[in-house]
C-alpha positions as CSV (number, residue, x, y, z in Angstrom):
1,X,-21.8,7.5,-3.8
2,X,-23.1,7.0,-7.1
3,X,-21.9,4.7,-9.6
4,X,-19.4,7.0,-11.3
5,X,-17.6,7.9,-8.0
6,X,-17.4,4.3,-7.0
7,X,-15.3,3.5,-10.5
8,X,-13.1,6.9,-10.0
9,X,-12.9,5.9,-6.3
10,X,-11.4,2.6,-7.3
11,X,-9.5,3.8,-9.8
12,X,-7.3,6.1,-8.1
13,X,-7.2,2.9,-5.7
14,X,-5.6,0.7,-8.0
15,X,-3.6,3.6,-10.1
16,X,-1.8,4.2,-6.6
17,X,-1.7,1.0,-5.3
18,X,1.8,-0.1,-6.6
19,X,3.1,3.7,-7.3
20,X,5.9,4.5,-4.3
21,X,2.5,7.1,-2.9
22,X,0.2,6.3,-0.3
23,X,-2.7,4.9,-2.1
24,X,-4.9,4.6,1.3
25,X,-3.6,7.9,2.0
26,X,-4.8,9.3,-1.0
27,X,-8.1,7.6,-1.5
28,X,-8.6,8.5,2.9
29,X,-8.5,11.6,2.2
30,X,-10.9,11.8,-1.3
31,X,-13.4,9.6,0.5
32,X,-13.3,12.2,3.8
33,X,-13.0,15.9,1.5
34,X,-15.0,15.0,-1.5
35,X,-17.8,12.1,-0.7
36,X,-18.1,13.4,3.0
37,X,-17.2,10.2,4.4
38,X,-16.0,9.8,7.9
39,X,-12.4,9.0,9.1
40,X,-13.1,5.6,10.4
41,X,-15.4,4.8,7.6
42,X,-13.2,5.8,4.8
43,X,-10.0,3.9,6.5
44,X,-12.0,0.8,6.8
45,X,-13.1,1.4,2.7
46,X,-9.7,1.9,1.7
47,X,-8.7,-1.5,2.7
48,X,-11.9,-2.8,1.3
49,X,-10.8,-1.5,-2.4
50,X,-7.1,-3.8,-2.3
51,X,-9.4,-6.5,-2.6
52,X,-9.1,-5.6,-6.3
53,X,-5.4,-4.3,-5.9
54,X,-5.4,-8.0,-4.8
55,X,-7.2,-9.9,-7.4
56,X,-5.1,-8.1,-9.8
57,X,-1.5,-9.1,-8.7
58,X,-3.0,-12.9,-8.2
59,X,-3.5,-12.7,-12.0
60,X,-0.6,-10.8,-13.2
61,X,1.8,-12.7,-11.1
62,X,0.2,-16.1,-11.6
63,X,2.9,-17.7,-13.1
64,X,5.4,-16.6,-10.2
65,X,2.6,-17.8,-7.4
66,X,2.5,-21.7,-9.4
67,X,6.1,-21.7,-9.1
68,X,6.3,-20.9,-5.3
69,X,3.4,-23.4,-4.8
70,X,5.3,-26.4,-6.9
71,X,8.0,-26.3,-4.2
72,X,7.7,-24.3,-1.2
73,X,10.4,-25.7,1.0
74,X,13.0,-24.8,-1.9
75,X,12.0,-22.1,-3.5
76,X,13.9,-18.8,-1.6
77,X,10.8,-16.8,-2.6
78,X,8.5,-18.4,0.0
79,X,10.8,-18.4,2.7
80,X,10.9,-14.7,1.8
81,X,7.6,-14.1,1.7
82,X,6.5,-16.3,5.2
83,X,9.6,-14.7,6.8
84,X,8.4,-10.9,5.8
85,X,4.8,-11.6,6.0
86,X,5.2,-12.8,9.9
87,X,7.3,-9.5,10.7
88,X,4.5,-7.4,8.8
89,X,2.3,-8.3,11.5
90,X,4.5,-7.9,14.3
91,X,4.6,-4.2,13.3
92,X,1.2,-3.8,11.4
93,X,-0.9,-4.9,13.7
94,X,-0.4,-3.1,17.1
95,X,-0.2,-0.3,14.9
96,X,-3.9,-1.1,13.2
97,X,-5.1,-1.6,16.5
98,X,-4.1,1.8,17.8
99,X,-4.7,3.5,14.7
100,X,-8.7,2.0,14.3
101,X,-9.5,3.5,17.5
102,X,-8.2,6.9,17.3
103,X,-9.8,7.5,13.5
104,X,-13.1,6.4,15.9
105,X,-12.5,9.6,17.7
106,X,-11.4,12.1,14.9
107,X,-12.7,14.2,13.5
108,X,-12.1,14.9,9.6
109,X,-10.2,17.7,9.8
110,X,-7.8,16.1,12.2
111,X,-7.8,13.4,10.0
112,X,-6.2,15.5,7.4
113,X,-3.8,17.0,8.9
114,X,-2.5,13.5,10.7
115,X,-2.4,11.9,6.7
116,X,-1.3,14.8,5.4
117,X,1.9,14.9,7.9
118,X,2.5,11.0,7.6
119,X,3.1,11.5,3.2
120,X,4.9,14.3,3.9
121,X,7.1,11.4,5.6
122,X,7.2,8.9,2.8
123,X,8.2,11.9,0.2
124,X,11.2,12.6,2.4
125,X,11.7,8.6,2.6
126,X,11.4,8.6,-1.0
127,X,14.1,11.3,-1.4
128,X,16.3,9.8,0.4
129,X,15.9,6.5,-0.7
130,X,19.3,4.7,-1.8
131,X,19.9,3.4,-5.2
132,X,19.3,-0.1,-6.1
133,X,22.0,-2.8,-6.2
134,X,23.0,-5.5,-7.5
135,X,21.3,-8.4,-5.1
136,X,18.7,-10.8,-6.2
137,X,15.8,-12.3,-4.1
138,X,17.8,-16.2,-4.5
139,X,20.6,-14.2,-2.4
140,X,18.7,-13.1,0.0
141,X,19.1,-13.6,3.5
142,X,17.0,-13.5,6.6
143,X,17.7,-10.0,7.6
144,X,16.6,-8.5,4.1
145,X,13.1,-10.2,4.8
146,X,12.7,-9.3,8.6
147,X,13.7,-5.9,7.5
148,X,11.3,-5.9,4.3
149,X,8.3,-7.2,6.2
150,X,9.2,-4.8,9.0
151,X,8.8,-1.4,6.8
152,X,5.5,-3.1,4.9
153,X,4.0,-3.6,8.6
154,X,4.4,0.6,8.5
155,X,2.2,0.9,5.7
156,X,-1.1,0.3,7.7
157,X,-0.7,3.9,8.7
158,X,-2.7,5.9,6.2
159,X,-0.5,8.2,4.5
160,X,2.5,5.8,4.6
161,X,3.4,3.8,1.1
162,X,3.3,-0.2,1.0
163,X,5.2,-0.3,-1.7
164,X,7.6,2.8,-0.7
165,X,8.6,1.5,2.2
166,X,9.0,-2.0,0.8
167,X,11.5,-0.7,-1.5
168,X,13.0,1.6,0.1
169,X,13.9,-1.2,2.9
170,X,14.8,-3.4,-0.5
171,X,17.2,-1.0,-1.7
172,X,18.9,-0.3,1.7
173,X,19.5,-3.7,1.8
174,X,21.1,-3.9,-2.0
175,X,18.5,-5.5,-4.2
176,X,18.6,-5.1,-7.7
177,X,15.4,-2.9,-9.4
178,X,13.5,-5.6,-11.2
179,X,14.0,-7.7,-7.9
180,X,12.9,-5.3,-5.9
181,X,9.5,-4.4,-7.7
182,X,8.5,-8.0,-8.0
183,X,9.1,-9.5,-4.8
184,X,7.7,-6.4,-3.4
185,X,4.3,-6.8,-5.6
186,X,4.2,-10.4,-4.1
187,X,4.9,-9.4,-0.5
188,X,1.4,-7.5,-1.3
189,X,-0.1,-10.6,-1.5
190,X,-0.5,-11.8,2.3
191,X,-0.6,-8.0,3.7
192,X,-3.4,-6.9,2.1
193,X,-5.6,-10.6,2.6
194,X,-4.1,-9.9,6.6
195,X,-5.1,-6.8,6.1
196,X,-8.8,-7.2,5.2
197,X,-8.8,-10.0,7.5
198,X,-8.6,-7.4,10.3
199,X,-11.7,-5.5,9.1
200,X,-13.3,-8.5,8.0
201,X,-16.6,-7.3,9.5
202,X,-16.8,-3.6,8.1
203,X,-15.5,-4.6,4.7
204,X,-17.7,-8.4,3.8
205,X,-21.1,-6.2,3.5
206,X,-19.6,-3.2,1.6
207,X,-22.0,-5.1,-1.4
208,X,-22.6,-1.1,-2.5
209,X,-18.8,-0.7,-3.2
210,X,-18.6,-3.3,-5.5
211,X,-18.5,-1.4,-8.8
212,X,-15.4,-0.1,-7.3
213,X,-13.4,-3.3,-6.8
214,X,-13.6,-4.2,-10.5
215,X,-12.0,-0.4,-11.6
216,X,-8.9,-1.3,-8.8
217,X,-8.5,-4.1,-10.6
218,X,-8.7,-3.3,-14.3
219,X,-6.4,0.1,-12.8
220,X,-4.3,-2.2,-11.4
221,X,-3.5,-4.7,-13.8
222,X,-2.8,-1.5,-16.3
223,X,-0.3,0.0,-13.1
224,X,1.5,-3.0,-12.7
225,X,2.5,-3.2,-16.6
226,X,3.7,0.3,-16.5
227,X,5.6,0.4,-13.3
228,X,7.8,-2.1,-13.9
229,X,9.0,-0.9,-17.7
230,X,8.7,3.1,-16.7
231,X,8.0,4.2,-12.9
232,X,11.8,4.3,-11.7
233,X,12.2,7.2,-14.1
234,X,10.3,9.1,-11.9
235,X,10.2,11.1,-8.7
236,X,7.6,9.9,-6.5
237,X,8.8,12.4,-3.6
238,X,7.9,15.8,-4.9
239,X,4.5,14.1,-5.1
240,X,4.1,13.4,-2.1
241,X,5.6,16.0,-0.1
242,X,3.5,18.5,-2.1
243,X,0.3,16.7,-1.4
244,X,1.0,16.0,2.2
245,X,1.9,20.3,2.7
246,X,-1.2,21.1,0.8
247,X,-3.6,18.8,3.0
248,X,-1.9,19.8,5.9
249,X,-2.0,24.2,5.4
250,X,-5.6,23.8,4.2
251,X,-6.3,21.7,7.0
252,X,-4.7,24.2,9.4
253,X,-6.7,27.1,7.8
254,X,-10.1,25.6,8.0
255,X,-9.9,24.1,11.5
């Protein structure tokens, strides 16, 4: 991949990242269709890009993040976020485990298809998703964050939106919007550093992706800002769904 690529690669990393879409669906399947990279290779680089998706929440959020740190045994948010973190990996990681060794044995096309099917799954998720409420993250009891760290732990699947599933769960469970959106951008935090923890050793020598890491970021930063004044005016679903049928019929076609 040449430079260009690895800043439109990145981009479309961070741009997704925090949108209620599958941004390692998404960036899967433009690594495997466009830059020819394999299925195990691509899933492996898609969690290698958050570390800019990362970076960028760390700075927006910074002022959030000193607070928790000033007083961790008081603060609600912590709880929340050790509570949900340790539930993400109860689910996330059998899941990573089983999903790494069958993208060993795939081949692209199947790939596609399996990707394609799973956003056809966060549209309809996304659909039906119920309004927000009226809770706030000091209200908040243990069963919102099992249940919150339990529907992130999903979103290892390629195809299957962090931050869809994080608010969907959220607004099952009552929260308010701006709530919602910013203790889910938080709960991003330790997922994606467990994450790319787990593919430590195919991600710490991607020194050639690089250039990409700094567009995730710079997108990111410029996501975050938007989402939270304008994305709940739209419909994330349609998206979605209409991506996930058109991966999956050409997939089907060309098999």
């Amino acid at each position: 991949m040449n430079l260009l690529e690895l800043f439109l690669v990145g981009a479309i990393q961070g741009f997704l990242e925090f949108l209620p879409v599958s941004s390692s669906g998404n960036v899967t399947l433009i690594l495997m269709n466009f830059f020819n990279v394999s299925p195990s290779e691509s899933f492996s680089l898609s969690i290698f890009l958050h570390i800019g998706t990362l970076l960028a929440v760390i700075v927006y959020f910074r002022n959030d993040l000193m607070s928790i740190l000033k007083s961790p045994k008081t603060d609600i948010r912590s709880h929340f976020l050790i509570i949900s973190t340790f539930f993400t990996g109860v689910v996330g990681i059998p899941i990573y485990v089983l999903l790494k060794s069958l993208f060993e044995n795939v081949q692209i096309d199947i790939g596609n298809i399996v990707i394609g099917l799973f956003l056809i799954v966060t549209g309809i998720v996304l659909k039906y998703v119920p309004k927000s409420g009226f809770k706030k993250v000091e209200n908040s009891n243990k069963w919102d964050m099992i249940i919150a760290g339990a529907a992130q732990g999903f979103s290892i699947i390629p195809g299957i939106s962090r931050s869809g599933t994080t608010l969907a769960a959220l607004f099952g469970r009552k929260f308010e919007k701006e709530d919602a959106l910013r203790i889910s951008f938080l709960m991003s935090i330790p997922a994606i550093i467990g994450g790319l923890i787990l593919e430590i050793e195919e991600t710490f020598f991607m020194v050639d992706y690089y250039p990409a890491l700094i567009s995730a970021f710079v997108a990111s930063i410029l996501t975050i800002r938007i989402l939270l004044e304008f994305a709940k005016r739209l419909n994330f679903s349609y998206f979605c769904i209409g991506i996930g049928s058109v991966t999956v019929i050409l997939s089907l076609i060309f098999l």
